[in-house]
N, C-alpha and C positions, 0 to 999 in steps of 0.2 A: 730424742729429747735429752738435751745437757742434764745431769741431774744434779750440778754445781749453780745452777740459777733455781734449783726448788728448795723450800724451807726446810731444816731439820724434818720438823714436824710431819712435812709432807713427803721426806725420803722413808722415813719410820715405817708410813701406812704405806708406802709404795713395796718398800721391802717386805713388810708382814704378806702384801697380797701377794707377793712372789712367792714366800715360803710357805703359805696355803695352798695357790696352785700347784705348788711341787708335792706338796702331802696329798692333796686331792688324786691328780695324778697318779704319783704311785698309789695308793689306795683300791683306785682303779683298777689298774694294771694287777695287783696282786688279786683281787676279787674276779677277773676277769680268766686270768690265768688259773685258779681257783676250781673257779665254775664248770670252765672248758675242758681241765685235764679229768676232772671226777666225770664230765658227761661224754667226753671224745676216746677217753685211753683206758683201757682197762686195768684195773688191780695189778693183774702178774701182766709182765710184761714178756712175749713169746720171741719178741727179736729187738735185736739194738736200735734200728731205725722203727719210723713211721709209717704203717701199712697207707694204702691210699685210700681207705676209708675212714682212717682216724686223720689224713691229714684234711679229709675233704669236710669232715667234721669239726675240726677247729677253726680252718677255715670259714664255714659259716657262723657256727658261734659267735668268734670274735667277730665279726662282721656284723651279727644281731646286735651283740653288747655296745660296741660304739655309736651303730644305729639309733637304740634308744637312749645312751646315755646324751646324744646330740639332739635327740627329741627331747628329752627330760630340761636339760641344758638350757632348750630354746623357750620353753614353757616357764620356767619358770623364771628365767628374762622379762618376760612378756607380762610375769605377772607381779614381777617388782617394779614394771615401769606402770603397770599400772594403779601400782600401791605409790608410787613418785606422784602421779598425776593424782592420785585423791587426795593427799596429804597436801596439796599444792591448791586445790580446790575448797580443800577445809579452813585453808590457813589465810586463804582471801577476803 
């Protein structure tokens, strides 16, 4: 999309939902990472690298966490079209 044929107005909110997704995002990412290193790695650390039980551990973590945050994501999609479609039905 040219963004030189949309209104001011309409780059504004284009740009705000950019700079939300990008805080959301990291947000994410930092909670995720968060989660996984207190539930996958222990306190003292006994060697430099990552045994294969702490990587097979974050491995699935992070794999839950996006899992649900793409279920949470799709739900609550679903439930602002459906708050679209009442408002829409009120307003007729």
């Amino acid at each position: 999309m040219d963004m030189s044929q949309i209104s001011p107005a309409d780059q504004a909110k284009v740009q705000l939902m950019q700079e939300m997704e990008i805080e959301m995002m990291s947000d994410l990412y930092n909670r995720m990472t968060n989660v996984c290193h207190k539930k996958c790695i222990p306190p003292r650390y006994s060697e430099s690298e990552l045994g294969k039980g702490e990587m097979v551990c974050i491995d699935r973590c992070v794999a839950k966490y996006l899992d649900i945050h793409e279920k949470i994501g799709k739900k609550l999609t679903a439930m602002s079209m459906q708050d679209e479609e009442l408002m829409k039905n009120m307003s007729s």
